[in-house]
N, CA, C, O and CB atoms as a CASP TS submission, in Angstrom:
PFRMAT TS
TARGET T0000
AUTHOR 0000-0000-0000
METHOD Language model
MODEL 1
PARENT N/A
ATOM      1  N   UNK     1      27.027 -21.921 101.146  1.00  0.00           N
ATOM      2  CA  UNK     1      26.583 -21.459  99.839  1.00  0.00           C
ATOM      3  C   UNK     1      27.036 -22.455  98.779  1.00  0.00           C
ATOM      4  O   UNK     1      28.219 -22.645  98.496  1.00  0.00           O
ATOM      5  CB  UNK     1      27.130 -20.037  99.534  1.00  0.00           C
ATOM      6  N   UNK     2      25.985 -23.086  98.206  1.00  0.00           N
ATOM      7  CA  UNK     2      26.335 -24.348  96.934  1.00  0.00           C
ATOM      8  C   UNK     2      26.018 -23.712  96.051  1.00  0.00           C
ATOM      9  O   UNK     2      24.941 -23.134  96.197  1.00  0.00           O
ATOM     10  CB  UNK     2      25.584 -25.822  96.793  1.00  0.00           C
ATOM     11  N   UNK     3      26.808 -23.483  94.650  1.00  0.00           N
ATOM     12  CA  UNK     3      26.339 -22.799  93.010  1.00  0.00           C
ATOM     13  C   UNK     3      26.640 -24.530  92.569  1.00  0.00           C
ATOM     14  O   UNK     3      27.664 -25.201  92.695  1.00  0.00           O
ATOM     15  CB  UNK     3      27.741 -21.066  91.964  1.00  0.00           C
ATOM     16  N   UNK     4      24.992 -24.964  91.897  1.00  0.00           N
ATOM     17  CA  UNK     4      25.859 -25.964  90.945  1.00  0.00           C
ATOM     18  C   UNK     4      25.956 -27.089  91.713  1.00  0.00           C
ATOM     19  O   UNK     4      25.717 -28.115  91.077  1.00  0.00           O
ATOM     20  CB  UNK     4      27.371 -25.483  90.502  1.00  0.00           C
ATOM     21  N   UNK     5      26.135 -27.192  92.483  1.00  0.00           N
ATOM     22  CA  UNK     5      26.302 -28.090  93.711  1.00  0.00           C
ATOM     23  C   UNK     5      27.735 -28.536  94.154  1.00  0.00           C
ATOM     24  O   UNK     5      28.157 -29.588  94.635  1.00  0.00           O
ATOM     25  CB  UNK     5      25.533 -29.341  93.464  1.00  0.00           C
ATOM     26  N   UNK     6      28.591 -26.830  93.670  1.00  0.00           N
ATOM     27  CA  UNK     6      29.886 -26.671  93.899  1.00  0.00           C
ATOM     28  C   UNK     6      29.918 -25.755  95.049  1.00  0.00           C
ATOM     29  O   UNK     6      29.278 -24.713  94.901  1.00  0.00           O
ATOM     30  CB  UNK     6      30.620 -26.211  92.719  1.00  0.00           C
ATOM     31  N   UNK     7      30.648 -25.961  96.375  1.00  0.00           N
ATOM     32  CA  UNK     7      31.109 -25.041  97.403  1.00  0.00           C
ATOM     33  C   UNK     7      32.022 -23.992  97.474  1.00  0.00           C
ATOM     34  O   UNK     7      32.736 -24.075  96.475  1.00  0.00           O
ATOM     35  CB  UNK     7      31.467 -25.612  98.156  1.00  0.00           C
ATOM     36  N   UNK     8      32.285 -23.228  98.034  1.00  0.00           N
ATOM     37  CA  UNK     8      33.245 -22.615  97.943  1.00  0.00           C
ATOM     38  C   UNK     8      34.785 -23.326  97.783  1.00  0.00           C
ATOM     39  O   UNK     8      35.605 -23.144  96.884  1.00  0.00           O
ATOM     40  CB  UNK     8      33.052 -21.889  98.924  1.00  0.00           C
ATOM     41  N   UNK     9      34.828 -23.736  98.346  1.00  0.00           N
ATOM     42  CA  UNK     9      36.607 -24.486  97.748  1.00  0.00           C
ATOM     43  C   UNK     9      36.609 -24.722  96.268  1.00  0.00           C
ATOM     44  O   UNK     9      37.546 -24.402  95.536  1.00  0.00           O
ATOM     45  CB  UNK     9      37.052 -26.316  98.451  1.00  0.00           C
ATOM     46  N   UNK    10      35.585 -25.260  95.902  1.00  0.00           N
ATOM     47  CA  UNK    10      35.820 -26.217  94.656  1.00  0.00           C
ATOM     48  C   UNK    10      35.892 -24.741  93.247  1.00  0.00           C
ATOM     49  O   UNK    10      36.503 -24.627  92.184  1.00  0.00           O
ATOM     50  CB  UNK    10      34.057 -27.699  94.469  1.00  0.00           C
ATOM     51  N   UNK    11      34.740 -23.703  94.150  1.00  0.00           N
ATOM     52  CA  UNK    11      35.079 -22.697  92.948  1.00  0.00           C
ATOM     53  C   UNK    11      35.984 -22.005  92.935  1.00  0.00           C
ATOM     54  O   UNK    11      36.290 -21.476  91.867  1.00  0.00           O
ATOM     55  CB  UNK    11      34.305 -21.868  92.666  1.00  0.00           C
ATOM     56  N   UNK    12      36.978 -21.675  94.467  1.00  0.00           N
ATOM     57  CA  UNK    12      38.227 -21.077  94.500  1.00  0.00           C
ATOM     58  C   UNK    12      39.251 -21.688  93.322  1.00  0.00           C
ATOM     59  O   UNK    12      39.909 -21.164  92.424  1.00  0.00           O
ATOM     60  CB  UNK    12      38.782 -21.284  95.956  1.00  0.00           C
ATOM     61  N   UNK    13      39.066 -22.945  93.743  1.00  0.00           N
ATOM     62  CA  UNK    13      40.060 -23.884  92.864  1.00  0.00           C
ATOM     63  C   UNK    13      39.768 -23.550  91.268  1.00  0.00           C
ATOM     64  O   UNK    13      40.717 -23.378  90.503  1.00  0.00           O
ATOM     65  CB  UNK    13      39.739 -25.673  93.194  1.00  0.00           C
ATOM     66  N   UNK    14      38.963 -23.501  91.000  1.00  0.00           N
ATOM     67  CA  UNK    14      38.346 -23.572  89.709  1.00  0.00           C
ATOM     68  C   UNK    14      38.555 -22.189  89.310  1.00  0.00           C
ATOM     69  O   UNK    14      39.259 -22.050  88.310  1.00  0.00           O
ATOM     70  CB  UNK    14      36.827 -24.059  89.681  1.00  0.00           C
ATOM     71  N   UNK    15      38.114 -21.150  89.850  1.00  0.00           N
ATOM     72  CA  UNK    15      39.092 -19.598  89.556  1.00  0.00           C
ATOM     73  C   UNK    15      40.185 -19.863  89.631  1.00  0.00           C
ATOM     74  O   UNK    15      40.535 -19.572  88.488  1.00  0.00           O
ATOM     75  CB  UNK    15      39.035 -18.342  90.489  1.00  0.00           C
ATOM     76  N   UNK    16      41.485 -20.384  90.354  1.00  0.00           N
ATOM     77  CA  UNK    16      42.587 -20.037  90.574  1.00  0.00           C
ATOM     78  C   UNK    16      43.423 -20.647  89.400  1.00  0.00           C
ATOM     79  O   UNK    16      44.501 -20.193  89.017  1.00  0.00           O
ATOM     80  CB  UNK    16      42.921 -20.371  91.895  1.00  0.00           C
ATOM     81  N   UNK    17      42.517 -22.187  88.664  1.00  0.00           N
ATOM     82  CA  UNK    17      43.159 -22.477  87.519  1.00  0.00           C
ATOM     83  C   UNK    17      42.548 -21.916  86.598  1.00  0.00           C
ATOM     84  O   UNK    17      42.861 -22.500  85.561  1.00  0.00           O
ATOM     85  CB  UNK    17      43.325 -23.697  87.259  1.00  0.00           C
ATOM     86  N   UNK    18      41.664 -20.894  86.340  1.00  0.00           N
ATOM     87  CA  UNK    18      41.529 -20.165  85.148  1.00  0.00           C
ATOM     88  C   UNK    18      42.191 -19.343  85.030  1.00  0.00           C
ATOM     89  O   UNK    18      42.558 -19.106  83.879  1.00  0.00           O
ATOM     90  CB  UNK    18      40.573 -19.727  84.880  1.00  0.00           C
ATOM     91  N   UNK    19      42.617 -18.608  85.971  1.00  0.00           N
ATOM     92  CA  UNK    19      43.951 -16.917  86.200  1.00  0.00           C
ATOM     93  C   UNK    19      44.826 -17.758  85.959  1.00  0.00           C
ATOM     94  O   UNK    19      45.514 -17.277  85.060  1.00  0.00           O
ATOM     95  CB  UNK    19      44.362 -15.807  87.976  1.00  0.00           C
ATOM     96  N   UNK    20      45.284 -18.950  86.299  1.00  0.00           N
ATOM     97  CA  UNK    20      46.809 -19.687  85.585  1.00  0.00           C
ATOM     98  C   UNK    20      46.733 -19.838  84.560  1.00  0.00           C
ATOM     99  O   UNK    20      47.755 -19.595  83.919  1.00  0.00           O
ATOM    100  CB  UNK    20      47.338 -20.968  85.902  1.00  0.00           C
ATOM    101  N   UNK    21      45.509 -20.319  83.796  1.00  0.00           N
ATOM    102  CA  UNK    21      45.575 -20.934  82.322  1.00  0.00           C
ATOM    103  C   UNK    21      45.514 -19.433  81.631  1.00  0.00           C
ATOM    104  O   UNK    21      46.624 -19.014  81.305  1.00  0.00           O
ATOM    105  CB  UNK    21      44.109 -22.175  81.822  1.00  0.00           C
ATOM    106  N   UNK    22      44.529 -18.654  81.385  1.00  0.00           N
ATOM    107  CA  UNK    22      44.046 -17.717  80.996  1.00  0.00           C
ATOM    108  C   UNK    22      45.040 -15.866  81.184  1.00  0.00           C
ATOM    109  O   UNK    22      45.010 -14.941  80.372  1.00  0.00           O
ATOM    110  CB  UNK    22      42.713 -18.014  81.736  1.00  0.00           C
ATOM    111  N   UNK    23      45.671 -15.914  82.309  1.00  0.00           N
ATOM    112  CA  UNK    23      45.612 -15.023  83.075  1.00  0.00           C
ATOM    113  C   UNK    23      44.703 -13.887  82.972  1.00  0.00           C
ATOM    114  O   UNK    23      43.640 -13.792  82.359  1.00  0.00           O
ATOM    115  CB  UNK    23      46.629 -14.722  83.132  1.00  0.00           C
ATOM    116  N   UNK    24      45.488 -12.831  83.876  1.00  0.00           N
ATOM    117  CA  UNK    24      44.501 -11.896  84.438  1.00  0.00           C
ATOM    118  C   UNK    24      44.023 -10.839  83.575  1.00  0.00           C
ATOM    119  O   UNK    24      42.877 -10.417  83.723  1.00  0.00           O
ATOM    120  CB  UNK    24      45.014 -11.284  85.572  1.00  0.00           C
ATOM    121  N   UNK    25      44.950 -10.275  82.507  1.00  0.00           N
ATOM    122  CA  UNK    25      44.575  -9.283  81.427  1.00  0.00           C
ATOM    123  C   UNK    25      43.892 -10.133  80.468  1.00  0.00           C
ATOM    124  O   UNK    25      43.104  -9.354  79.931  1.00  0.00           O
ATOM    125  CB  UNK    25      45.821  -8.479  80.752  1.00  0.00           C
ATOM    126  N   UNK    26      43.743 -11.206  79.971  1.00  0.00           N
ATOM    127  CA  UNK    26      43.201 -11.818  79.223  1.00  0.00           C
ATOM    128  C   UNK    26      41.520 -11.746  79.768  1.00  0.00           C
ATOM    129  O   UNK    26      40.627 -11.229  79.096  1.00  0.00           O
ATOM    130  CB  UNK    26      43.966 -13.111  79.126  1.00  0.00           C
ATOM    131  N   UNK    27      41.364 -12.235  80.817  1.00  0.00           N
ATOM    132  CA  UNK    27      40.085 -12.413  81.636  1.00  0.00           C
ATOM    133  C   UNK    27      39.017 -10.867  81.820  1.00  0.00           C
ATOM    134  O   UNK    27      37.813 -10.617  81.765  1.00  0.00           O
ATOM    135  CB  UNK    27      40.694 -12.976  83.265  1.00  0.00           C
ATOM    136  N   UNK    28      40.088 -10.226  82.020  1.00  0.00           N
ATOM    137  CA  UNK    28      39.653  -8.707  81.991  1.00  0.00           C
ATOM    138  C   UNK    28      38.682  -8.394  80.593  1.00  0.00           C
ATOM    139  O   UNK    28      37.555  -7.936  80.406  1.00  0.00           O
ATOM    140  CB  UNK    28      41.163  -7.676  81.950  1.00  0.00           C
ATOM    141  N   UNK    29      39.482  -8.769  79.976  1.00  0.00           N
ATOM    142  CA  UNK    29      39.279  -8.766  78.146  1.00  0.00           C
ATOM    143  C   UNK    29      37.567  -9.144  77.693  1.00  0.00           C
ATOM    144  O   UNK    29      36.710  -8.627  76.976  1.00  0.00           O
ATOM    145  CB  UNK    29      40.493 -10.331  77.303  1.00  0.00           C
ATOM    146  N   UNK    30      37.661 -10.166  78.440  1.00  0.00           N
ATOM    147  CA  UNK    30      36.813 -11.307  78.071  1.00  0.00           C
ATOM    148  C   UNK    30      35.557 -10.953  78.851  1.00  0.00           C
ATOM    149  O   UNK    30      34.422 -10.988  78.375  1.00  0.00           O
ATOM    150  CB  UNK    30      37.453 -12.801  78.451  1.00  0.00           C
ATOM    151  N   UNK    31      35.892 -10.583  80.183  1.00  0.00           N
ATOM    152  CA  UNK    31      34.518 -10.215  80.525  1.00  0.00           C
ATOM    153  C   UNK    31      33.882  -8.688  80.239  1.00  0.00           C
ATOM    154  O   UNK    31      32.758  -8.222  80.423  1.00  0.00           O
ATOM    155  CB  UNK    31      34.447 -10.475  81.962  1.00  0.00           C
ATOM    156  N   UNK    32      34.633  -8.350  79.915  1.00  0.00           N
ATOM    157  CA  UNK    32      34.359  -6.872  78.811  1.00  0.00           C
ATOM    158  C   UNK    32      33.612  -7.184  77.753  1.00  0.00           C
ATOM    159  O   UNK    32      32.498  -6.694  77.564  1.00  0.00           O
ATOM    160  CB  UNK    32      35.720  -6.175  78.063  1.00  0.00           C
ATOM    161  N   UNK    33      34.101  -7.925  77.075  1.00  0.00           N
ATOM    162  CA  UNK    33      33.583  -8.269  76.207  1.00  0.00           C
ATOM    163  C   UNK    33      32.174  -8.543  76.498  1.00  0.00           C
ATOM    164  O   UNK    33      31.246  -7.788  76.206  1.00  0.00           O
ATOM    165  CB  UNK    33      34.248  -9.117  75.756  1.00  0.00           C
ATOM    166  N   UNK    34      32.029 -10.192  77.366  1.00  0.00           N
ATOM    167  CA  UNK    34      30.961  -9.982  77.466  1.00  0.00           C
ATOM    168  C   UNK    34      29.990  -9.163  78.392  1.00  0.00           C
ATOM    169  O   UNK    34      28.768  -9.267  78.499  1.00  0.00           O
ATOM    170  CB  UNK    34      30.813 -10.826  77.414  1.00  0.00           C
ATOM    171  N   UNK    35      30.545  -8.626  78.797  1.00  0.00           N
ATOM    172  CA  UNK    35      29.689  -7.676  79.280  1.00  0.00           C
ATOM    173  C   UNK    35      28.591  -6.871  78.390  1.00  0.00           C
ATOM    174  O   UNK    35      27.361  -6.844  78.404  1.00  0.00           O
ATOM    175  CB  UNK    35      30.517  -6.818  79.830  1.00  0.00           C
ATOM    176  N   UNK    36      29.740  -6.130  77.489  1.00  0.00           N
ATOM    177  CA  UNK    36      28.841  -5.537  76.201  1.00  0.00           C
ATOM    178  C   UNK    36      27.838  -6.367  75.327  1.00  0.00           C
ATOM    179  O   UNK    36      26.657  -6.227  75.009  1.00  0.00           O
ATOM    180  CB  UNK    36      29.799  -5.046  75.160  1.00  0.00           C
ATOM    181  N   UNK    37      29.000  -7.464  75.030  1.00  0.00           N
ATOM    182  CA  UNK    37      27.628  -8.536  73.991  1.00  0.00           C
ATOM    183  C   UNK    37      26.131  -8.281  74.837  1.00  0.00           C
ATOM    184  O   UNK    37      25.184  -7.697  74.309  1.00  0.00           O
ATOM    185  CB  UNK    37      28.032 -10.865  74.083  1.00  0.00           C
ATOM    186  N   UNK    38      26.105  -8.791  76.145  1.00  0.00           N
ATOM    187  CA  UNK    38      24.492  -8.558  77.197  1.00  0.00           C
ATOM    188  C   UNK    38      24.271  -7.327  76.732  1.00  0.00           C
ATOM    189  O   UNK    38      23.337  -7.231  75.935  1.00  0.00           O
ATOM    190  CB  UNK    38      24.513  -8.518  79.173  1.00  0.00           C
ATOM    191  N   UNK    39      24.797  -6.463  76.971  1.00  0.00           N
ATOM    192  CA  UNK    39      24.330  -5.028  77.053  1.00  0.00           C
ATOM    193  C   UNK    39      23.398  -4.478  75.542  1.00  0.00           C
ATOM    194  O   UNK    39      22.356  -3.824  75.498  1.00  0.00           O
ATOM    195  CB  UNK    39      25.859  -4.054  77.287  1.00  0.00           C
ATOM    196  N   UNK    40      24.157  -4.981  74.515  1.00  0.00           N
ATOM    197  CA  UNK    40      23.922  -5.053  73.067  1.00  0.00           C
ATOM    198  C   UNK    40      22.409  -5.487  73.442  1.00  0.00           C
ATOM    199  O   UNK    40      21.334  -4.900  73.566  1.00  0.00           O
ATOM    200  CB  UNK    40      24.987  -6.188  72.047  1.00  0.00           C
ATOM    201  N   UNK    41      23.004  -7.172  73.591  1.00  0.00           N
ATOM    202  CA  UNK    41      21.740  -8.532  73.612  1.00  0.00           C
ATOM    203  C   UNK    41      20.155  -7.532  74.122  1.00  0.00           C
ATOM    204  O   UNK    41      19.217  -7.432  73.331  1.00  0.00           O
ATOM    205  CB  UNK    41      22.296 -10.200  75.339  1.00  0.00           C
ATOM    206  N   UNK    42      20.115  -6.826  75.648  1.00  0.00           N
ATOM    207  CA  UNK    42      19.804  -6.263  76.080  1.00  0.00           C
ATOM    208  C   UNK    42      18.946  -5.217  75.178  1.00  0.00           C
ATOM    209  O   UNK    42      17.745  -5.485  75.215  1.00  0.00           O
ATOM    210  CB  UNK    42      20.651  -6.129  76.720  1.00  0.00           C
ATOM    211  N   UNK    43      19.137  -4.558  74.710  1.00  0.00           N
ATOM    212  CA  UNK    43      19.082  -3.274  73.760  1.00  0.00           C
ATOM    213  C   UNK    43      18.788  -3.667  72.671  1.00  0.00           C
ATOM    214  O   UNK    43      18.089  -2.811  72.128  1.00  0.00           O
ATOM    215  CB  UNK    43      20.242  -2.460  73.577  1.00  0.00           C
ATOM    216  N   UNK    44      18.967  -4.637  71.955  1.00  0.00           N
ATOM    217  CA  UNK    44      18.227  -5.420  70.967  1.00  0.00           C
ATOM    218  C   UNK    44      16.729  -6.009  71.297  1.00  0.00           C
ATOM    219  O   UNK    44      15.870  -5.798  70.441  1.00  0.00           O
ATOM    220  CB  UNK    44      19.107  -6.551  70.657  1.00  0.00           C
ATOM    221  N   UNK    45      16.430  -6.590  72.244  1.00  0.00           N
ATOM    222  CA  UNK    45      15.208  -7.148  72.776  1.00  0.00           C
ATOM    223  C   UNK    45      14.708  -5.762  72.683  1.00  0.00           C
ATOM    224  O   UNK    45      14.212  -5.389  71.619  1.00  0.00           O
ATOM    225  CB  UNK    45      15.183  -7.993  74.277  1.00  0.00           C
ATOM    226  N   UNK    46      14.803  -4.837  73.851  1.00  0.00           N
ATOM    227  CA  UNK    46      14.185  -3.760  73.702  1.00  0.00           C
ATOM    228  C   UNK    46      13.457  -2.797  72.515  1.00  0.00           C
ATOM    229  O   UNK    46      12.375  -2.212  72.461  1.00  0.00           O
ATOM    230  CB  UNK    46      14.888  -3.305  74.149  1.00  0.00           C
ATOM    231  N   UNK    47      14.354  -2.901  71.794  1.00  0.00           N
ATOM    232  CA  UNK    47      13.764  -2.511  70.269  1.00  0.00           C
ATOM    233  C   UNK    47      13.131  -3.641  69.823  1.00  0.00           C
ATOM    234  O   UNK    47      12.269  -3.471  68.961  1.00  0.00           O
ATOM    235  CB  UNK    47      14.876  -2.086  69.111  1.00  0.00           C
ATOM    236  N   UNK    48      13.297  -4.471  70.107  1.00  0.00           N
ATOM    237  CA  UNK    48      11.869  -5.447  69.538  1.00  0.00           C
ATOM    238  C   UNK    48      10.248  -5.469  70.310  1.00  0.00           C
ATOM    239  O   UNK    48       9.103  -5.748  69.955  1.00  0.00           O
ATOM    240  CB  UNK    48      12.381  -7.169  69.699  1.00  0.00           C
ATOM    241  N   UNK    49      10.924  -5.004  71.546  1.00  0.00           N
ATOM    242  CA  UNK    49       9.403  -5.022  72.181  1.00  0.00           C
ATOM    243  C   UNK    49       8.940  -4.002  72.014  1.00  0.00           C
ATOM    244  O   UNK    49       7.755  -3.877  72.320  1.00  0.00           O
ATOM    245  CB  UNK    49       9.165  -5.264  73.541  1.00  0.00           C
ATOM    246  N   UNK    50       9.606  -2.948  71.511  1.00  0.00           N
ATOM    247  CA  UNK    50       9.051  -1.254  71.020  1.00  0.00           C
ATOM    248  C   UNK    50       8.340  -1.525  70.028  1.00  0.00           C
ATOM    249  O   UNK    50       7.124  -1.442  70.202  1.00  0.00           O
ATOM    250  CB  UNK    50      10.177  -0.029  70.489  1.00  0.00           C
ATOM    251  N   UNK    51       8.842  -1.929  68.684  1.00  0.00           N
ATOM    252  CA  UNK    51       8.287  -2.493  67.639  1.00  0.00           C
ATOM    253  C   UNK    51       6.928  -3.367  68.097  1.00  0.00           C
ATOM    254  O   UNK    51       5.777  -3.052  67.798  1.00  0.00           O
ATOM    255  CB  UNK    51       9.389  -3.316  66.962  1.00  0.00           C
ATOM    256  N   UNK    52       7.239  -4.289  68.723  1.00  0.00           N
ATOM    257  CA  UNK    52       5.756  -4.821  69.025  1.00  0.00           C
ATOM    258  C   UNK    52       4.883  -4.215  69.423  1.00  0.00           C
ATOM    259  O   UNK    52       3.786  -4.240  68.866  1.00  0.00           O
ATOM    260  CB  UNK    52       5.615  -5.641  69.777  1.00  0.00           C
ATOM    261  N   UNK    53       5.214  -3.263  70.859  1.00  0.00           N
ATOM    262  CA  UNK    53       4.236  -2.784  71.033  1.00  0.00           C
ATOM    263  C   UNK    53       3.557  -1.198  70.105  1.00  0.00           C
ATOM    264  O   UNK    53       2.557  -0.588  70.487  1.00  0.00           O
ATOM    265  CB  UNK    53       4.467  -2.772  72.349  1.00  0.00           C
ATOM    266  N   UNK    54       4.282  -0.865  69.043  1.00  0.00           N
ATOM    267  CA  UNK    54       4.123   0.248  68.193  1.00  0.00           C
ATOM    268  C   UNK    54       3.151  -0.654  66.924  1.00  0.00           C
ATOM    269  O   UNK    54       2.406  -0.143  66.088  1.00  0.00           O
ATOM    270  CB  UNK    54       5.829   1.005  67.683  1.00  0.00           C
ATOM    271  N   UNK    55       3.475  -2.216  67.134  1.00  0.00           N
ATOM    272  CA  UNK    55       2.110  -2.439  65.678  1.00  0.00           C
ATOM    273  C   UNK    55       0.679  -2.763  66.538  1.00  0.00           C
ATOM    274  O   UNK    55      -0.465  -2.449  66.209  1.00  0.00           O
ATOM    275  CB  UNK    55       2.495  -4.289  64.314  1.00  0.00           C
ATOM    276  N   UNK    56       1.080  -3.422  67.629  1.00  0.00           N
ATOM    277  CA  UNK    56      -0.283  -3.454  68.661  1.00  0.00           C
ATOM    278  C   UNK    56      -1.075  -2.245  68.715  1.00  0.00           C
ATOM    279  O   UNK    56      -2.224  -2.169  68.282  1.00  0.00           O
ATOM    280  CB  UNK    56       0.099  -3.693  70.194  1.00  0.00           C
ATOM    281  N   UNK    57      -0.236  -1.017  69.422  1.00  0.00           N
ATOM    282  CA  UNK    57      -0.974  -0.049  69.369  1.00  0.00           C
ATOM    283  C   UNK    57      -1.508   0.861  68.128  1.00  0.00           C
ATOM    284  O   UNK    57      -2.275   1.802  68.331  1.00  0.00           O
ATOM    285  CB  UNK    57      -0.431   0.527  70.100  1.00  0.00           C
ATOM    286  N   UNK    58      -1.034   0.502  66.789  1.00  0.00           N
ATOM    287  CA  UNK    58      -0.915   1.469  65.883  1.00  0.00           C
ATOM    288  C   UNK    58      -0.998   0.612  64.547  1.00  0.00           C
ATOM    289  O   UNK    58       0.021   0.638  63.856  1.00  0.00           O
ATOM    290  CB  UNK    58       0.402   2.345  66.103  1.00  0.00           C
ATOM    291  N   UNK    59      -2.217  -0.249  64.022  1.00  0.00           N
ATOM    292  CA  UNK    59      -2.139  -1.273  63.515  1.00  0.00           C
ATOM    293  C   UNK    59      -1.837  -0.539  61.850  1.00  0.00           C
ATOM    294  O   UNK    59      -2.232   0.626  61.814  1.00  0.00           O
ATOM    295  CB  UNK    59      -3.468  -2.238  63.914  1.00  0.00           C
ATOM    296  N   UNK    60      -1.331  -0.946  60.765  1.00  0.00           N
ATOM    297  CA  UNK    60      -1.241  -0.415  59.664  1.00  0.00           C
ATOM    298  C   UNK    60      -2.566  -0.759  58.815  1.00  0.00           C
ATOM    299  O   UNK    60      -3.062  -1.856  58.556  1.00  0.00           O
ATOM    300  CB  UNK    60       0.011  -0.822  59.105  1.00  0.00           C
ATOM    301  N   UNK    61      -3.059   0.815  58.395  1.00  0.00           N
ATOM    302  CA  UNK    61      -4.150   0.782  57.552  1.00  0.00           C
ATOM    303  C   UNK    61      -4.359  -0.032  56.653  1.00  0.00           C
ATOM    304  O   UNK    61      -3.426  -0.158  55.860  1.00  0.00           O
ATOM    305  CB  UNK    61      -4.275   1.673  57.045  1.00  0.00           C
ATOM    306  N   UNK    62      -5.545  -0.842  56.421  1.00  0.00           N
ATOM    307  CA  UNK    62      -5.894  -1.486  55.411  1.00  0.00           C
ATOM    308  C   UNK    62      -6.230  -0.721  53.815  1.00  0.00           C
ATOM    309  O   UNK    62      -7.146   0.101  53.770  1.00  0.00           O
ATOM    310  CB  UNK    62      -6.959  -2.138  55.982  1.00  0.00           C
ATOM    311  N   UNK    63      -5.565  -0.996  52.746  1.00  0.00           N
ATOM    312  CA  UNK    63      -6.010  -0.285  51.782  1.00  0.00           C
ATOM    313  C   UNK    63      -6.818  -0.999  50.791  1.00  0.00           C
ATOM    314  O   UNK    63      -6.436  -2.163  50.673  1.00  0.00           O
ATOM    315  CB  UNK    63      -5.015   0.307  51.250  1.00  0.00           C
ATOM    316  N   UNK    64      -7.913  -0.657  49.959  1.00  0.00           N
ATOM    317  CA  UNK    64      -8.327  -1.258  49.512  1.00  0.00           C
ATOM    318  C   UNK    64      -9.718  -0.611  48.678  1.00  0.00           C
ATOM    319  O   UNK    64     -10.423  -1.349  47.989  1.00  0.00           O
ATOM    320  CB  UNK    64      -8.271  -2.111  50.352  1.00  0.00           C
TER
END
């Protein structure tokens, strides 16, 4: 399995110095975080494609 055209060793390594630099409650933190930001991100698009599809279907009267 290559991510990146990194193997498994190279990403062990590469996790094991982020839990040193970072540690482990910090990391926790962080992917919480982003977790939600997506989730938000997520849920934002959605209300935009509602909106789109609510002027497509439902065009506003012309007055005149």
């Amino acid at each position: 399995m290559r991510i990146l055209g990194l193997g498994l060793p190279e990403l062990l390594v590469i996790l094991f110095i982020v839990v040193l630099v970072f540690g482990i409650g910090r990391i926790s933190k962080v992917a919480g975080e982003l977790g939600s930001g997506i989730r938000s991100f997520r849920e934002g698009l959605k209300g935009d494609q509602a909106e789109e599809e609510a002027k497509e279907v439902d065009p506003p009267a012309k007055s005149g």
